[in-house]
C-alpha positions in Angstrom: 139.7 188.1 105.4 141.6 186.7 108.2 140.5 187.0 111.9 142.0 189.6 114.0 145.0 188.2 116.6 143.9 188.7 120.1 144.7 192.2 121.6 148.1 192.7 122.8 148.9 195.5 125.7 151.0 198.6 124.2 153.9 197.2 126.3 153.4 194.3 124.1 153.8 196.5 121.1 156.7 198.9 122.2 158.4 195.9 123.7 158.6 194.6 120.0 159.1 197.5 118.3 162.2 198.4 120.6 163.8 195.2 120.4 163.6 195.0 116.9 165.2 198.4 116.5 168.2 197.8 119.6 169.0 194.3 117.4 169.2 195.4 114.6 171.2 198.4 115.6 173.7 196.0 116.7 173.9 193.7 113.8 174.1 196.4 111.4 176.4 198.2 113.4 178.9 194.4 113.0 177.7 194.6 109.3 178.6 198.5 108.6 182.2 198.1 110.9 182.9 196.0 108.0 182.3 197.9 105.0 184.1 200.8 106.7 187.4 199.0 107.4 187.1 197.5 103.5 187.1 201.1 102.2 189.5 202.9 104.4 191.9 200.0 105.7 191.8 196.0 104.8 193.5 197.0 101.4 196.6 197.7 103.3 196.0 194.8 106.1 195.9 192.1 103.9 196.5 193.3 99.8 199.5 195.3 100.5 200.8 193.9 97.4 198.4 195.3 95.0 198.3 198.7 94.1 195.9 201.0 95.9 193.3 200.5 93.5 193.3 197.0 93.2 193.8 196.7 96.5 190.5 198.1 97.1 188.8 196.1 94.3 190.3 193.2 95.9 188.9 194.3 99.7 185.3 195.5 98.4 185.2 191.5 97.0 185.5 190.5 100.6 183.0 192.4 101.5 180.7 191.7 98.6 180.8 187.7 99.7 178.7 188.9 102.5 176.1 190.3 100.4 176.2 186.9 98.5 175.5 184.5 101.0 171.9 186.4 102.0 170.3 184.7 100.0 170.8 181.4 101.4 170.3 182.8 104.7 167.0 184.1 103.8 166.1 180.5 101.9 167.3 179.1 105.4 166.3 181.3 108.2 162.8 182.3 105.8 162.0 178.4 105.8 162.4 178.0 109.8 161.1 181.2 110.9 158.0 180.4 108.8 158.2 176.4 110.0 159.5 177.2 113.6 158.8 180.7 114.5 160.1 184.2 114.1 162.2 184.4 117.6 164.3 182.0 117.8 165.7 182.8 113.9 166.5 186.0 116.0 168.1 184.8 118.6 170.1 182.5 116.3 171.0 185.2 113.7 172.6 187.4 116.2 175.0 185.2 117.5 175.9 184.3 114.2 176.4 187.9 113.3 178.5 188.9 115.8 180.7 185.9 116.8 182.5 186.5 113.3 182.4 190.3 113.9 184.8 189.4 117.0 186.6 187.2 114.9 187.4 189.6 112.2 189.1 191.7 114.8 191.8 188.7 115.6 192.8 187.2 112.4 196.7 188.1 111.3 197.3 190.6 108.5 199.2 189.4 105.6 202.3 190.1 106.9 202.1 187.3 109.3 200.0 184.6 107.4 199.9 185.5 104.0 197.3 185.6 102.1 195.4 182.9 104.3 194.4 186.1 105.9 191.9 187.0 103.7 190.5 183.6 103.0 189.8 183.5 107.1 187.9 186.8 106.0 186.1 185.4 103.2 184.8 182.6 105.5 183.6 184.9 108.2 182.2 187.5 105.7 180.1 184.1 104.4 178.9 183.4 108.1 177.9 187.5 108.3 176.1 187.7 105.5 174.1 184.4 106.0 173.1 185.9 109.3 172.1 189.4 108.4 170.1 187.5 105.4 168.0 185.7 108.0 168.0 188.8 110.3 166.6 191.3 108.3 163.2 189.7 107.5 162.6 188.2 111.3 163.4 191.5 113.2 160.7 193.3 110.5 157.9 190.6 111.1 158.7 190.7 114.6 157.5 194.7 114.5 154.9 194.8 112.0 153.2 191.6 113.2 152.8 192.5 116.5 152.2 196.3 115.7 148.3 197.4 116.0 146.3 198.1 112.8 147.0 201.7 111.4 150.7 201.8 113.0 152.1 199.4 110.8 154.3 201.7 108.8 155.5 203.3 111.9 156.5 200.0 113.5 158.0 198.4 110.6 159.9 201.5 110.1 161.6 200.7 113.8 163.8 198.2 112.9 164.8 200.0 109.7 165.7 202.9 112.1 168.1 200.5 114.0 170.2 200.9 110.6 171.1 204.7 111.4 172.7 204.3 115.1 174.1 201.4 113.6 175.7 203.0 111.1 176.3 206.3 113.5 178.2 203.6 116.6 180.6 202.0 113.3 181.5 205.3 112.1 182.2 206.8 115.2 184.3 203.6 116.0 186.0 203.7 112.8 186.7 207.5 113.6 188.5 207.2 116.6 190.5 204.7 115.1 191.3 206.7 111.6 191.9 209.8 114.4 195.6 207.2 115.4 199.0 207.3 114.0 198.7 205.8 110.9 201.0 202.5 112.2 199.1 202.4 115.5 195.8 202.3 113.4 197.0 199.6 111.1 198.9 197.5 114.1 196.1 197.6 116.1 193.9 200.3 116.5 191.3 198.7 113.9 190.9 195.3 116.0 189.1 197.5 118.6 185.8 198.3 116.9 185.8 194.4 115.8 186.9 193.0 119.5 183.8 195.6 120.8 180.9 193.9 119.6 181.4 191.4 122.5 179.6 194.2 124.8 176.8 194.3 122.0 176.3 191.0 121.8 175.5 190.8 125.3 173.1 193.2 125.2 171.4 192.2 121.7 171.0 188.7 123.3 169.1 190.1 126.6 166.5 192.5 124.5 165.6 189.9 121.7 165.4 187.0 124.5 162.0 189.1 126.6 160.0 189.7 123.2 157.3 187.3 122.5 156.4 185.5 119.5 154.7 186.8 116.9 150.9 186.9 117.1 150.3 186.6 113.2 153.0 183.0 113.5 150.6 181.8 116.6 148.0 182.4 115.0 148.6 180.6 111.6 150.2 178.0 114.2 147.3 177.4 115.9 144.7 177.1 112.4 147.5 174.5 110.8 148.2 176.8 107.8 151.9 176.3 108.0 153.2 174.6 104.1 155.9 172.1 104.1 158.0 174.0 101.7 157.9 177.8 102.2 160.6 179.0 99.7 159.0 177.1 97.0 155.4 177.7 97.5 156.5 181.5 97.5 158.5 181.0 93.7 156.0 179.0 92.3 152.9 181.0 93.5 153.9 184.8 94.4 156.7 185.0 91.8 155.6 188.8 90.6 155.7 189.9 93.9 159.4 188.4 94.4 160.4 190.4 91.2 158.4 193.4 92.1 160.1 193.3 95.9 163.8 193.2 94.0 163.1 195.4 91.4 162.2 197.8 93.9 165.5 197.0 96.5 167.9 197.2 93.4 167.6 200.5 93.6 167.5 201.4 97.4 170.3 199.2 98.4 172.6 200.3 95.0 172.1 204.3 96.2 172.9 203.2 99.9 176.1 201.1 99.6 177.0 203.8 97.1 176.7 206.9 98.9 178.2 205.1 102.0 180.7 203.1 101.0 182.3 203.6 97.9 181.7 207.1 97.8 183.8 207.1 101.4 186.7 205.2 99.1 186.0 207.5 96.4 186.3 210.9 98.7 189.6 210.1 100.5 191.2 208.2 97.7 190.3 210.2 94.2 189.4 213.6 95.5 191.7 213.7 99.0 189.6 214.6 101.4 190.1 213.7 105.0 188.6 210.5 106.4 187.0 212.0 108.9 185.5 214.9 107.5 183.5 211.7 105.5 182.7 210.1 108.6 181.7 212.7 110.6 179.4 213.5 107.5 178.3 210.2 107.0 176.9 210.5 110.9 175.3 213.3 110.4 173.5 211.8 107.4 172.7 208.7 109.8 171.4 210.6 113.0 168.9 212.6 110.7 167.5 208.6 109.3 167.0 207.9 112.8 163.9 210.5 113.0 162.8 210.8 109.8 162.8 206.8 108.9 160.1 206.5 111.6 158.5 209.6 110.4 158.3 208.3 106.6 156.7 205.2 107.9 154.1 207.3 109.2 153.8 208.6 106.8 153.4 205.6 104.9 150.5 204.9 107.4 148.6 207.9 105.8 149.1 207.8 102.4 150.0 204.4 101.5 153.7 203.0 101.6 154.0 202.8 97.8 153.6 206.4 97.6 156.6 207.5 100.4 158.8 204.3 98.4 158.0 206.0 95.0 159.0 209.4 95.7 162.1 208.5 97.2 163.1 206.5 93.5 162.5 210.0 92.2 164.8 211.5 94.8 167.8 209.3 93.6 167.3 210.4 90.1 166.8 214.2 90.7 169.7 214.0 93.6 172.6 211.5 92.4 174.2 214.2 90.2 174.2 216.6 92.9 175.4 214.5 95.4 179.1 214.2 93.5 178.7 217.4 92.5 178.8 218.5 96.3 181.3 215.8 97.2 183.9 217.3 94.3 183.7 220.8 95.8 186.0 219.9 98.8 184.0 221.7 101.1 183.5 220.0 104.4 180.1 221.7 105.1 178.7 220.9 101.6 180.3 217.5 102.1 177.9 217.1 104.9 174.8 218.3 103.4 175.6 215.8 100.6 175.6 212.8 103.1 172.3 214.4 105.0 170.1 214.3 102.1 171.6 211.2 100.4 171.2 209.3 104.0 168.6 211.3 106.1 165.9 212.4 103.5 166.2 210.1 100.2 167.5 206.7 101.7 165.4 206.9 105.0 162.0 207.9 102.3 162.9 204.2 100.3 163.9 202.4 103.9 161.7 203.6 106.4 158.3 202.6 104.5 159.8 199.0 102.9 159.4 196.5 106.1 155.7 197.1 106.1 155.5 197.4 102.2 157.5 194.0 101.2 155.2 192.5 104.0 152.2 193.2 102.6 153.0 191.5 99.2 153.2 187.8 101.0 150.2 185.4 103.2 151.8 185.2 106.9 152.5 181.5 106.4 155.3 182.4 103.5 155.9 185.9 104.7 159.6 185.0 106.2 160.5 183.5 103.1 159.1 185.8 100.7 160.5 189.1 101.9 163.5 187.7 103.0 164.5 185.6 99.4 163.7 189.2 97.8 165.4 191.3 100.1 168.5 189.2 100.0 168.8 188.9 96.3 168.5 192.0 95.5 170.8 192.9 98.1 173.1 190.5 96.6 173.5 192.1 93.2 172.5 195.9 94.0 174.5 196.1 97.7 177.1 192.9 97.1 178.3 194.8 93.4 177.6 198.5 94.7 180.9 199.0 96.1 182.9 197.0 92.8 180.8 198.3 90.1 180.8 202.1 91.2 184.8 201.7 91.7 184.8 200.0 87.9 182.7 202.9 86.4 185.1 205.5 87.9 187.7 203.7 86.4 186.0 203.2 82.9 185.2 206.9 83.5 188.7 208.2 83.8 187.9 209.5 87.3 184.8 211.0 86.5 181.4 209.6 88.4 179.2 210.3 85.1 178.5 206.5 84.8 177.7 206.0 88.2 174.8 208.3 87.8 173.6 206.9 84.9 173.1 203.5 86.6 171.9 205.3 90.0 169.2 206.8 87.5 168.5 203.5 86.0 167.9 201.6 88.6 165.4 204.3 90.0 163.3 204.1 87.4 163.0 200.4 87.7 162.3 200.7 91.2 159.8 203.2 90.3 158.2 200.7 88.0 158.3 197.8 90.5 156.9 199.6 93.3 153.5 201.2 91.4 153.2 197.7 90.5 152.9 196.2 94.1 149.8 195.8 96.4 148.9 199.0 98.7 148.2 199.0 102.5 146.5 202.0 104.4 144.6 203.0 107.5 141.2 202.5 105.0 142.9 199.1 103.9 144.9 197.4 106.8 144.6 193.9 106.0 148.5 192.5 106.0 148.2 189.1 104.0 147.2 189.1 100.2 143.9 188.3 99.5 143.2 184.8 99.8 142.6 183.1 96.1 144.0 186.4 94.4 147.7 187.0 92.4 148.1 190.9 93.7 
């Protein structure tokens, strides 16, 4: 067993927690502004030429090059924040996050440039997603590396919180802006949200600059047991834990791109119902994560995180039919209770135990790269092709969401599978890092 860090102060440990969480907030509140403006208005910025349809096909591919390039940023940002430290990948990924974000809010529509338009997208969506691939994995180290032993789940839930204001700050942004005249909105009421993230940068920058390194990456610092090559020391030796970590994502990031964003393209496009009786729902759905993420974590804490990640697999396949059902009834206040369960009670049980779960299945010197070359690649193909393959189904399905249920449900169980296959942490077993010498 590895030696205990030294004691850290509870301001040592909030401190962390919080800053994970307030980061976090803001890049997935860049990432989410995004996927928002693909389903509702880029299709019109710069595909006017397609059909509405295609034109959304052709938007949701922008926004699924994001999703592609995380897993080089979790190869690159894994290596150095396993070499060089957890911080400064931080630091480094935020800038990189919302620099482009800013960007995004200044480039021409296709009336002006053409289609060069949406290759300035594609580049910045590349720069995004290599960020957010780096991100993710540092900011839940960050928490559950410096948390104290039995609050692991509740502070690795912390930054997986940060995802529901995020989400809640972009969807009231993109709210205000649907809420314009529909040529004022598409002129330049959508830059705004984008030109924004300025004011968050700032403040992202000066919380993530006052936490301290992570005691686990001193300590492995300070015994030399840093490797040369982290990626590949975590393929060739932990390669059932990198399947069992995307196995169990597929699922989790599938059912949360899909309830979020197509099924906001699917709502206001197929069925007609008003952007912002989606948004407004879709916050409501967020707002409720905020609490009960932490509170599945602790959850986690009691019972084991396996267990909370399990039952929420079975929530996608007893709730995915119902969900469309209650989207297809047109009613506003069903509409909302649709987005409340799919976001606040079956997303937030996957999410809010994962960071401390994935964590546990990697040794500290390899623990950036492990979690973060799973994460990423399975948010590549579940999150990246959410969006396109949910849109395709429709299609195939004449209108009908029947074969978007069937994969929802098929990816659960495989997630199921994946995730009674991983190694536990409790209160009665708290140990982080595999044991040393054993293939858990």
């Amino acid at each position: 067993m590895n030696p205990k860090p030294a004691a850290r102060s509870p301001r040592a440990y909030v401190t962390a927690g919080l800053a994970s969480m307030m980061g976090t907030t803001i890049e997935w509140y860049d990432f989410f502004l995004y996927g928002t403006a693909a389903a509702l208005i880029f299709n019109k910025i710069f595909f006017p030429a397609f059909d509405p349809l295609t034109g959304t096909l052709a938007a949701f591919a922008t926004y699924s090059v994001g999703f592609f390039a995380r897993p080089l940023g979790g190869i690159v940002f894994g290596h150095f924040g396993d070499k060089v430290g957890r911080k400064s990948m931080l630091l480094i990924t935020l800038f990189m996050m919302g620099i482009p974000t800013i960007l995004i809010g200044l480039i021409p529509s296709y009336d002006s440039i053409g289609y060069w338009g949406a290759v300035l997208l594609v580049l910045l969506r590349l720069l995004q997603g290599i960020a957010v691939g780096g991100e993710w994995g540092g900011a839940v180290l960050m928490a559950v590396e410096h948390a104290p032993e039995g609050k692991k789940g509740f502070f690795g839930s912390l930054p997986q919180a940060g995802v529901a204001p995020g989400l809640v700050l972009s969807s009231l942004a993109m709210g205000m802006v649907a809420a314009l005249p529909e040529h004022d909105m598409l002129t330049w009421g959508w830059r705004v949200p984008f030109l924004a993230s300025v004011v968050l940068l700032a403040v992202g920058w000066f919380i993530r600059a006052r936490v301290g390194e992570s005691p686990d990456f001193e300590q492995m610092q300070k015994k030399g047991d840093d490797v040369e090559m982290p990626a590949l020391v975590v393929l060739r030796r932990y390669p059932r834990q990198v399947l069992a970590v995307v196995g169990g994502r597929l699922a989790e990031v599938t059912w949360f791109y899909t309830t979020v964003t197509f099924a906001l393209a699917y709502a206001t496009g197929t069925l007609g119902i008003p952007k912002t009786v989606m948004l407004d729902a879709t916050v409501w759905g967020a707002a409720i994560s905020l609490f009960t993420m932490p509170l599945f974590g602790m959850l986690g804490d009691r019972i084991g995180f396996k267990w909370v990640f399990m039952a929420g697999t079975i929530g996608i396949l007893v709730f995915a039919p119902q969900f469309f059902a209650l989207l297809q009834t047109l009613d506003p206040g069903k509409i909302t209770v649709a987005l409340a369960i799919a976001i606040g009670l079956v997303y937030a049980c996957l999410y809010g135990p994962e960071g401390s779960l994935f964590s546990a299945q990697f040794p500290a010197e390899v623990r950036y790269s492990g979690i973060s070359i799973a994460v990423q690649v399975s948010g590549a193909i579940g999150g990246g092709l959410a969006p396109i393959v949910a849109t395709s189904l429709l299609k195939y399905g004449g209108g009908s969401p029947t074969y978007i249920v069937w994969y929802l449900g098929a990816l659960s169980v495989i997630a199921f599978v994946s995730a009674a296959c991983m190694r536990e942490v409790t209160v009665a077993s708290p140990q982080l890092s595999p044991v040393p010498g054993k293939r858990v």
